[in-house]
Z-matrix of the N, CA and C atoms (Angstrom, degrees):
N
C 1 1.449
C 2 1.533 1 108.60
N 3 1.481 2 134.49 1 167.87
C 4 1.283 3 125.95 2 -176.46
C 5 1.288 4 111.88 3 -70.78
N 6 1.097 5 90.71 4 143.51
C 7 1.671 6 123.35 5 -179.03
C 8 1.858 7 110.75 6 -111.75
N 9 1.132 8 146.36 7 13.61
C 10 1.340 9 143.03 8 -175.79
C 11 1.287 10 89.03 9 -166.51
N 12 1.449 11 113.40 10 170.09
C 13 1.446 12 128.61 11 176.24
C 14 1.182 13 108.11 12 -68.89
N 15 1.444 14 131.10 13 -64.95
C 16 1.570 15 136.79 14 173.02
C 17 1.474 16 94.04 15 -28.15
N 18 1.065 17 130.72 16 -76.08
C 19 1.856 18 122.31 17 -150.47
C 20 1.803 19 91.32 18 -73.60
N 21 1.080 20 133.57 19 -10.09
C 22 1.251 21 133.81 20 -177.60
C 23 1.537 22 117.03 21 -86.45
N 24 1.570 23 105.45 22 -40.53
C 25 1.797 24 111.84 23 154.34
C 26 1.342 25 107.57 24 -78.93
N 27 0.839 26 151.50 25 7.33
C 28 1.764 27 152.19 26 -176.49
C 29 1.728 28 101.30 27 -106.37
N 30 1.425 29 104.14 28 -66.18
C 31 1.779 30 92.42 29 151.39
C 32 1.485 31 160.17 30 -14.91
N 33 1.441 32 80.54 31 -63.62
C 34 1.410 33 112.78 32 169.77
C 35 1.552 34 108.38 33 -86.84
N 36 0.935 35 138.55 34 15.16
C 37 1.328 36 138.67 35 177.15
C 38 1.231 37 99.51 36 -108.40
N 39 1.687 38 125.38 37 -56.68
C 40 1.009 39 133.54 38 153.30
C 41 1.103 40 140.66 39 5.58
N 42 1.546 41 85.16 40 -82.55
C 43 2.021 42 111.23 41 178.99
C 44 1.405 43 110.32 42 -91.40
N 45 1.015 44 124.32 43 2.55
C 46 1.626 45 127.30 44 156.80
C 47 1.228 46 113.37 45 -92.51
N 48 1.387 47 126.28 46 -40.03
C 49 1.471 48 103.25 47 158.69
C 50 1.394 49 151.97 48 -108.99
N 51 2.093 50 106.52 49 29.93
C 52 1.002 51 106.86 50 148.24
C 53 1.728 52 119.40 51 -84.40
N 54 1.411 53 95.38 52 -16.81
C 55 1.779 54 105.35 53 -174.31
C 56 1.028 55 105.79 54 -58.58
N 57 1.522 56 112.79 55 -57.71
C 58 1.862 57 122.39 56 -165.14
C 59 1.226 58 110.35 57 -75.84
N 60 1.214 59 136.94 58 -7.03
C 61 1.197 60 154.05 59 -166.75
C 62 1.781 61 103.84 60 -86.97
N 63 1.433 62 87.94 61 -57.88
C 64 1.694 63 109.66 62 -172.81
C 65 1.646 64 92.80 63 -61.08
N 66 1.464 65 118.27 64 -39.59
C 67 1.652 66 105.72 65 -140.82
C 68 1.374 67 96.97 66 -100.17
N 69 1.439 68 142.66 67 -12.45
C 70 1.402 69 173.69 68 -76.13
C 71 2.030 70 78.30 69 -171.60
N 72 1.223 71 89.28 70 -85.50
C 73 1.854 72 96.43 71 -172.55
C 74 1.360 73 111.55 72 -56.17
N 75 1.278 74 140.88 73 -47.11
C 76 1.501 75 135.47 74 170.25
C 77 1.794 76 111.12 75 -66.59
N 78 1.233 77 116.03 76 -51.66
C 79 1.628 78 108.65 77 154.22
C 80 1.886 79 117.24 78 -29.35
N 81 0.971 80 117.04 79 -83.17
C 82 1.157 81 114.46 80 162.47
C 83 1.363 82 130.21 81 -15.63
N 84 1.617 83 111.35 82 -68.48
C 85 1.231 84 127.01 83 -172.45
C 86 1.531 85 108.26 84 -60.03
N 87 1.530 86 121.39 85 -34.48
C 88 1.572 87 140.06 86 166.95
C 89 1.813 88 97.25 87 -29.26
N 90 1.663 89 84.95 88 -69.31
C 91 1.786 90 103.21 89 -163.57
C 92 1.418 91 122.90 90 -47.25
N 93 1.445 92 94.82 91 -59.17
C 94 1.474 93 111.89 92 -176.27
C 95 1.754 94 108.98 93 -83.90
N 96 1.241 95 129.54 94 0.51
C 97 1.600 96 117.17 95 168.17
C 98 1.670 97 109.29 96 139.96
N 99 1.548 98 73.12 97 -42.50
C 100 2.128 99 85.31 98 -151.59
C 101 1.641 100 100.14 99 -179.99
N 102 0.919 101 97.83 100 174.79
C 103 1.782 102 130.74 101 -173.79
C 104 1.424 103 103.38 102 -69.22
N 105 1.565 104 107.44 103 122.43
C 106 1.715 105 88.16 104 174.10
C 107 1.849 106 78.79 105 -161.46
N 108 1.470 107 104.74 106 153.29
C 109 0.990 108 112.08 107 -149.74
C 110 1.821 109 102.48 108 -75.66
N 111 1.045 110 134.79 109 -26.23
C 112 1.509 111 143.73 110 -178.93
C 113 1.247 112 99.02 111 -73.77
N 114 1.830 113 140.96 112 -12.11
C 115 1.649 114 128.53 113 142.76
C 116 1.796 115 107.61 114 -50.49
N 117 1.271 116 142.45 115 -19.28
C 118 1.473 117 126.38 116 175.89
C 119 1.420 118 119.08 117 -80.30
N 120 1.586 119 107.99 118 0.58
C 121 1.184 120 114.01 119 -153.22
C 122 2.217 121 80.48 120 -120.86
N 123 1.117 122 109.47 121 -57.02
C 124 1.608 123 119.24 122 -177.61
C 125 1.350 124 111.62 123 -40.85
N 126 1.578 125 98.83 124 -29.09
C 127 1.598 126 97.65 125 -171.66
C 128 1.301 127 132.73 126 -87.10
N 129 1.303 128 96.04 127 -8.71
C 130 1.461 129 107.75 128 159.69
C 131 1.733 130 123.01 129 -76.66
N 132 1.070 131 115.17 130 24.65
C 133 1.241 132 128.92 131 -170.29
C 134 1.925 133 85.33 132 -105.74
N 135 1.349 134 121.58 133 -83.63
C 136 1.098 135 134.49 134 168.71
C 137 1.406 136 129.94 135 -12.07
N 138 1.664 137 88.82 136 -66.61
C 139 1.350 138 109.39 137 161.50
C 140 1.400 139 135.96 138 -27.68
N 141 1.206 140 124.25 139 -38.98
C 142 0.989 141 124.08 140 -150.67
C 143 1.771 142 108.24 141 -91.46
N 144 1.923 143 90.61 142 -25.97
C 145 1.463 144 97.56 143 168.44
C 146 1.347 145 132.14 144 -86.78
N 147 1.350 146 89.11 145 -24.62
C 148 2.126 147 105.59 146 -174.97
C 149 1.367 148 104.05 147 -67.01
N 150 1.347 149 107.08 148 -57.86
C 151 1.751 150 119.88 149 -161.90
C 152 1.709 151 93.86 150 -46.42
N 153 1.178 152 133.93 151 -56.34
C 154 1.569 153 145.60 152 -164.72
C 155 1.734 154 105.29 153 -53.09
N 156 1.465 155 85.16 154 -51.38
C 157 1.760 156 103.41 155 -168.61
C 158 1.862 157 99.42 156 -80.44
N 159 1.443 158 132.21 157 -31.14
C 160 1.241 159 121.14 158 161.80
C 161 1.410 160 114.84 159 -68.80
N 162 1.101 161 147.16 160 -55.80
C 163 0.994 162 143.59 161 152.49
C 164 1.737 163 129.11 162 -8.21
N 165 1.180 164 95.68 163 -62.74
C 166 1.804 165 108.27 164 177.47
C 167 1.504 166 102.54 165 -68.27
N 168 1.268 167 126.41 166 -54.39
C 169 1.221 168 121.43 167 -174.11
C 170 1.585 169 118.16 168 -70.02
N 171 1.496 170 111.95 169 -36.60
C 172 1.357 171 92.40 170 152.82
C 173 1.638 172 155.73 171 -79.66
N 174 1.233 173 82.97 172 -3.72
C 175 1.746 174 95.23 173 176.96
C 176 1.591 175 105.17 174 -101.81
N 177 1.164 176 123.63 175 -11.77
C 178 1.357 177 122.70 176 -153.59
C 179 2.091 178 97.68 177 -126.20
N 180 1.292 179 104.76 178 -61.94
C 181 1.524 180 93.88 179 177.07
C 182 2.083 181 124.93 180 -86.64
N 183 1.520 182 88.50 181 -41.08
C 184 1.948 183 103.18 182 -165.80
C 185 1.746 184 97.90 183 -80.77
N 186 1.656 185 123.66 184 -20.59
C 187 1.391 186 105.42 185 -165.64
C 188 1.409 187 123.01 186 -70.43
N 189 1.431 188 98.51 187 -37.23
C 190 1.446 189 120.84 188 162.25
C 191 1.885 190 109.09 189 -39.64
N 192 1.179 191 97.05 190 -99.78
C 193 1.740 192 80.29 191 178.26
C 194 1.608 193 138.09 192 -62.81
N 195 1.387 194 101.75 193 -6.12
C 196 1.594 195 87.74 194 166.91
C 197 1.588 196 113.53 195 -72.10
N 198 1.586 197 112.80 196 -45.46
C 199 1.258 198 108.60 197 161.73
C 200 1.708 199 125.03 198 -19.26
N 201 1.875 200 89.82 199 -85.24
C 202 1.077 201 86.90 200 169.68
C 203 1.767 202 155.25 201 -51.33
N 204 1.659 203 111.59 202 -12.23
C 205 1.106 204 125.00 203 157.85
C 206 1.300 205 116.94 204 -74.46
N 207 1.057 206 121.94 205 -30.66
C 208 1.705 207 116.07 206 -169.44
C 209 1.684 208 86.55 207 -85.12
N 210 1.032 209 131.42 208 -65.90
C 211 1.862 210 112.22 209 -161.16
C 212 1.488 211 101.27 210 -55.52
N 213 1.390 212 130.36 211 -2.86
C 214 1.285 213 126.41 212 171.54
C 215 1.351 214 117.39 213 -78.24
N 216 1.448 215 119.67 214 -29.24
C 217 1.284 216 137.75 215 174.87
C 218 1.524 217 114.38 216 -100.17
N 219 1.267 218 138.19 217 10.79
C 220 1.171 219 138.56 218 -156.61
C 221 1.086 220 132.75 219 121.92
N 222 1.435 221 115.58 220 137.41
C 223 1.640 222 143.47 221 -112.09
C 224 1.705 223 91.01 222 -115.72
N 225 1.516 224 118.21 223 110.69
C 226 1.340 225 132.85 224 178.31
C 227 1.981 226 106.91 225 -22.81
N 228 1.201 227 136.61 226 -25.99
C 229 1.268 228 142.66 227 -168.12
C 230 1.162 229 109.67 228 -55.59
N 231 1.592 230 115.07 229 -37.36
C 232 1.869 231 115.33 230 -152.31
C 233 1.633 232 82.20 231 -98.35
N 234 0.915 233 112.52 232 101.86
C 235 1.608 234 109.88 233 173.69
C 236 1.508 235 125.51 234 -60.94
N 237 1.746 236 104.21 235 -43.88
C 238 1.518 237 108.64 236 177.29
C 239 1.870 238 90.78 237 -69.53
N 240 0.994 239 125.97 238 -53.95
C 241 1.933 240 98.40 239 -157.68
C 242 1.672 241 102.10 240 -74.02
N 243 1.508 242 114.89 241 -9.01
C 244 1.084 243 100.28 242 -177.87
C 245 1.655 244 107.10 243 -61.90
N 246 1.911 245 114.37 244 -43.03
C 247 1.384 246 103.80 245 -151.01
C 248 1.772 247 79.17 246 -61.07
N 249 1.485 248 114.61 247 -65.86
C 250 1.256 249 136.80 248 -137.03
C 251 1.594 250 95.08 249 -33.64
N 252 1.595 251 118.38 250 -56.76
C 253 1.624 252 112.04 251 -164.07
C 254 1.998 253 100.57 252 -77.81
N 255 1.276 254 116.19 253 -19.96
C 256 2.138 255 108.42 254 -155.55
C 257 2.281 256 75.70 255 -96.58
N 258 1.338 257 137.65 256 -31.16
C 259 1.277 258 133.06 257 -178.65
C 260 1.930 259 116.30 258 -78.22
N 261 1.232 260 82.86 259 -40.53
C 262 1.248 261 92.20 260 -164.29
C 263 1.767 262 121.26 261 -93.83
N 264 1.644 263 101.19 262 -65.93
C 265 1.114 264 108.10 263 -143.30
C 266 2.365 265 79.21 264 -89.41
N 267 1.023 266 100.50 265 -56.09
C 268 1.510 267 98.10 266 -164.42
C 269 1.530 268 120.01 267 -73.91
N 270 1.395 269 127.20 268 -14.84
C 271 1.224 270 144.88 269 142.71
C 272 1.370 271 128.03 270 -41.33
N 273 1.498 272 104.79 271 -66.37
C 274 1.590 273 125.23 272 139.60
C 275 1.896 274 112.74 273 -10.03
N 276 1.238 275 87.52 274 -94.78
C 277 1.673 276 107.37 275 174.11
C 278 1.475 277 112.52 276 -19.52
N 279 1.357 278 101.81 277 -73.49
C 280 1.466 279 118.79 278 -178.28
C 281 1.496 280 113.17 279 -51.84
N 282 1.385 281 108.50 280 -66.28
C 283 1.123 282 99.95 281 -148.88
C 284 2.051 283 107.95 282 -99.44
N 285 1.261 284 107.14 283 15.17
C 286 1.367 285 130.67 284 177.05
C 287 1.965 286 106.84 285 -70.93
N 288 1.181 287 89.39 286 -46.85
C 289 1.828 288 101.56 287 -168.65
C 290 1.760 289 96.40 288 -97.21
N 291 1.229 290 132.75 289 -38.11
C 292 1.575 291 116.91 290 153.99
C 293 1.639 292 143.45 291 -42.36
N 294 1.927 293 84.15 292 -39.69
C 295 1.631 294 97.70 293 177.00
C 296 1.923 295 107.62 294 -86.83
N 297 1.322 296 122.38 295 -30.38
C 298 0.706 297 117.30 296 166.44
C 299 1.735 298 126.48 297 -62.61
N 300 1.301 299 112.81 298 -31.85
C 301 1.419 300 129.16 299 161.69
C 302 1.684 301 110.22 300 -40.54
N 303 1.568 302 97.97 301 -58.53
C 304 1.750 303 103.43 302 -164.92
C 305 1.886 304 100.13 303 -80.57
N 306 1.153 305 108.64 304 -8.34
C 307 1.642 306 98.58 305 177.41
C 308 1.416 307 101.94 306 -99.73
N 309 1.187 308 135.65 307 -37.87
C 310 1.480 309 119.42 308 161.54
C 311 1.336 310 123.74 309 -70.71
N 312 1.576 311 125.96 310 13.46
C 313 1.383 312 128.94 311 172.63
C 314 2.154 313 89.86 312 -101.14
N 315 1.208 314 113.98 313 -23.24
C 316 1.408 315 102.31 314 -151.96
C 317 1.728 316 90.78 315 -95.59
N 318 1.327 317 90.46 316 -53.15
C 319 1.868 318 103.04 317 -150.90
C 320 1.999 319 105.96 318 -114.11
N 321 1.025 320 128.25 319 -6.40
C 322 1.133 321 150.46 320 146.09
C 323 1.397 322 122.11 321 -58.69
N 324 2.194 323 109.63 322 122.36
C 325 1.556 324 115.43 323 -161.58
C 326 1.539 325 73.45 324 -90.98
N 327 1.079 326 156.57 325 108.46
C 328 1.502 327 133.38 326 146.30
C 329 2.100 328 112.66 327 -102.98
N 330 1.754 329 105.70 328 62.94
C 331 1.416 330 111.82 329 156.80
C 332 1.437 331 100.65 330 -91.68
N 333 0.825 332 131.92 331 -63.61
C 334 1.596 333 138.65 332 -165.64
C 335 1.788 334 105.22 333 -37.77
N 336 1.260 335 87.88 334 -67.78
C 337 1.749 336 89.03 335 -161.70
C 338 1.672 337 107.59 336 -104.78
N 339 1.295 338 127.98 337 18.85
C 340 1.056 339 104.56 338 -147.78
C 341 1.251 340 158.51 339 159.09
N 342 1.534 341 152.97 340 59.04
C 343 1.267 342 112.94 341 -151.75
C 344 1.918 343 96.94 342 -95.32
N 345 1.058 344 122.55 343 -42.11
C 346 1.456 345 128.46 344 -179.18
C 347 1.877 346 82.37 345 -48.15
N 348 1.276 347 133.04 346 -81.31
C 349 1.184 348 120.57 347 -153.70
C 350 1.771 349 117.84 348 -48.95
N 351 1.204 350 98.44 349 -33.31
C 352 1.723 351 80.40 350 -173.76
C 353 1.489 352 106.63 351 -102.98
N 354 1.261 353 130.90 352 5.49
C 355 1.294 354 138.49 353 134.54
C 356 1.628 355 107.35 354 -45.67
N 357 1.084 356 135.43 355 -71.34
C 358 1.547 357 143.42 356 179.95
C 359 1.044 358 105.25 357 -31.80
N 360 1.851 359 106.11 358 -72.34
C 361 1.587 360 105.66 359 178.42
C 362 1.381 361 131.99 360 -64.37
N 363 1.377 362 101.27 361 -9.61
C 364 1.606 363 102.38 362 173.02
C 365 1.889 364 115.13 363 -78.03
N 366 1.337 365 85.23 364 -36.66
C 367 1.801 366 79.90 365 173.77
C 368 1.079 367 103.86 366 -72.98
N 369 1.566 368 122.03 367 -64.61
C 370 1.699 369 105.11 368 175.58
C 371 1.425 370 130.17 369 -12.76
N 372 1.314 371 114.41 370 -66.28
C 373 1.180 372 121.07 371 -167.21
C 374 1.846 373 110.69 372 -83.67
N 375 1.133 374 126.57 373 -5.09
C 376 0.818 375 140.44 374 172.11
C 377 1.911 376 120.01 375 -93.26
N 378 1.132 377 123.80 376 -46.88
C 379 1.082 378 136.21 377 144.96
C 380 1.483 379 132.86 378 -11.63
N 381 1.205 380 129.15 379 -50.67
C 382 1.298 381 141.94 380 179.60
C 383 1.692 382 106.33 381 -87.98
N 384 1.212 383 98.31 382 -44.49
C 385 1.900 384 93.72 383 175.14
C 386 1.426 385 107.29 384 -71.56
N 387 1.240 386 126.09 385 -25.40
C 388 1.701 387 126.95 386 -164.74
C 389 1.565 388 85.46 387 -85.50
N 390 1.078 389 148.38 388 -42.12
C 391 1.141 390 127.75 389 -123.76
C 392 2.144 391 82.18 390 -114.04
N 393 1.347 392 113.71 391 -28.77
C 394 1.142 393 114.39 392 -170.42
C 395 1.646 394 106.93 393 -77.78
N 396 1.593 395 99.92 394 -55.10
C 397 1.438 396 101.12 395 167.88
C 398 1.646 397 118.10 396 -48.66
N 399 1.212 398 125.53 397 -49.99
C 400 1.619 399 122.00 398 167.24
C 401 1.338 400 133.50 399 -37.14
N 402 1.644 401 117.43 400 -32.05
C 403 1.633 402 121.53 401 -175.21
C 404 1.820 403 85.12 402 -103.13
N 405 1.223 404 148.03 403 -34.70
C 406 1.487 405 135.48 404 -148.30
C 407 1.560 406 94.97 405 -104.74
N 408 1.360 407 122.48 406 -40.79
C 409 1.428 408 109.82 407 -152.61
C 410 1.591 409 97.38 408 -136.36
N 411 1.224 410 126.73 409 -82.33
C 412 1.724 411 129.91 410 -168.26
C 413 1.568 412 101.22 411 -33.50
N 414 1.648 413 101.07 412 -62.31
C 415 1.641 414 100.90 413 -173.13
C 416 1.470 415 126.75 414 -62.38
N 417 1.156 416 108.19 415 -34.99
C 418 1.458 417 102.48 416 172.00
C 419 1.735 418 116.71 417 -77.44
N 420 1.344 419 117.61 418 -25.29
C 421 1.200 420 133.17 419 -171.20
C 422 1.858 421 90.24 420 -77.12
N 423 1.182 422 130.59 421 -61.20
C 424 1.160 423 139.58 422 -171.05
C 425 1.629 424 110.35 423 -59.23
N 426 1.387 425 112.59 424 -19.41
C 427 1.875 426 116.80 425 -170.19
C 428 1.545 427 80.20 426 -101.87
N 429 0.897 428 144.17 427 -35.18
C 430 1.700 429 121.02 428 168.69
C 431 1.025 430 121.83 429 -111.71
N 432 1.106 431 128.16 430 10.24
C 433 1.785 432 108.80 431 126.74
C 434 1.576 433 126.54 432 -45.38
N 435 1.393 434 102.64 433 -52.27
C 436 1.725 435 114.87 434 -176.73
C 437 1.134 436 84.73 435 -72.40
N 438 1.059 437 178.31 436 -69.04
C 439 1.941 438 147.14 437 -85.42
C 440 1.729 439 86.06 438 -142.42
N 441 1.685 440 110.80 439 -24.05
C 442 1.496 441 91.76 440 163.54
C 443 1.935 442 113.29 441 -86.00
N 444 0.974 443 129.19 442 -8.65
C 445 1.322 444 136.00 443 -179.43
C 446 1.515 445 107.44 444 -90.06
N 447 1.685 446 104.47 445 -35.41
C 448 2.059 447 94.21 446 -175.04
C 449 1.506 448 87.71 447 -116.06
N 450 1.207 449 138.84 448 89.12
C 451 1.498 450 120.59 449 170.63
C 452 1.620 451 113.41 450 -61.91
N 453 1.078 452 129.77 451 137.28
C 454 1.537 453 111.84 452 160.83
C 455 1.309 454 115.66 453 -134.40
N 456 1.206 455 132.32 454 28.60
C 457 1.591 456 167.76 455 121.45
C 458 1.815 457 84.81 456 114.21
N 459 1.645 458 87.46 457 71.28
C 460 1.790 459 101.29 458 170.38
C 461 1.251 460 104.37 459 -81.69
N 462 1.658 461 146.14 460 -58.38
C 463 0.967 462 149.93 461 67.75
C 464 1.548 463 100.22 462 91.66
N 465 1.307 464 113.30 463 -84.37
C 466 1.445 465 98.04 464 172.95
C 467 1.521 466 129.67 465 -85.58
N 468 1.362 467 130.80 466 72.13
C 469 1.754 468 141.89 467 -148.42
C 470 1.562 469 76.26 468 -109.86
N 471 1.733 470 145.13 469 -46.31
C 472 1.013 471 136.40 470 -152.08
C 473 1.964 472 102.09 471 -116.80
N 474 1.447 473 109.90 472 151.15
C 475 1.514 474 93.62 473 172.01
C 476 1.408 475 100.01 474 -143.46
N 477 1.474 476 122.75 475 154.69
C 478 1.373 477 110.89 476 -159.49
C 479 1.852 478 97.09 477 -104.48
């Protein structure tokens, strides 16, 4: 995993834009009904603003305390719960109800009901896919991307 700041913004570039990517296309799919294949193509519309705005906020406001929450909960040693809770679960947390914040400030009608309310429901409903997509698919998809970009012969830990 990164070791210097450079591979640490390279990361995070990474995992922000398979995340925002993912959450961008199921957002959508919310709006318009369902899944249809011209949302992979819509989302690059989105994209172009989220990816920038995930980015800043995670390197710049959420890294700080997710850090700091996870050594509160557990001791750098256990490597798998380290990624699983500082990648997944507390990242998640954080930065689930922020991004949802900046998409109901951008792309969100909230006169009718609201702005706290469809902010709420946007993390709500957003929440469970971010957090599922993060342990099954982004995160693992996102740790080999990087380990295919920095090899440092991690790779061979097992030999047959």
């Amino acid at each position: 995993m990164p070791k210097t700041k450079l591979e640490n913004f390279i990361f995070t570039v990474i995992m922000a834009f398979i995340m925002v990517y993912a959450l961008i296309c199921y957002n959508i799919a919310l709006n318009i009904g369902g899944m249809q294949d011209r949302i992979f193509l819509m989302a690059f519309g989105e994209l172009k603003i989220m990816w920038p705005v995930a980015i800043f906020l995670e390197i710049f406001v959420m890294e700080r305390p997710v850090l700091f929450l996870t050594k509160r909960i557990i001791t750098p040693d256990m490597p798998f719960i380290w990624i699983l809770l500082i990648r997944c679960s507390l990242t998640v947390c954080l930065m689930c109800p922020a991004m949802s914040f900046v998409a109901t400030i951008l792309f969100k009608d909230s006169s009718r009901a609201g702005f706290i309310s469809v902010w709420l429901q946007t993390a709500a409903m957003n929440f469970p896919m971010a957090l599922a997509w993060q342990i099954f698919f982004g995160g693992p998809l996102g740790r080999l991307c990087f380990r295919l970009l920095f090899r440092r012969g991690e790779g061979k830990k097992f030999s047959a």
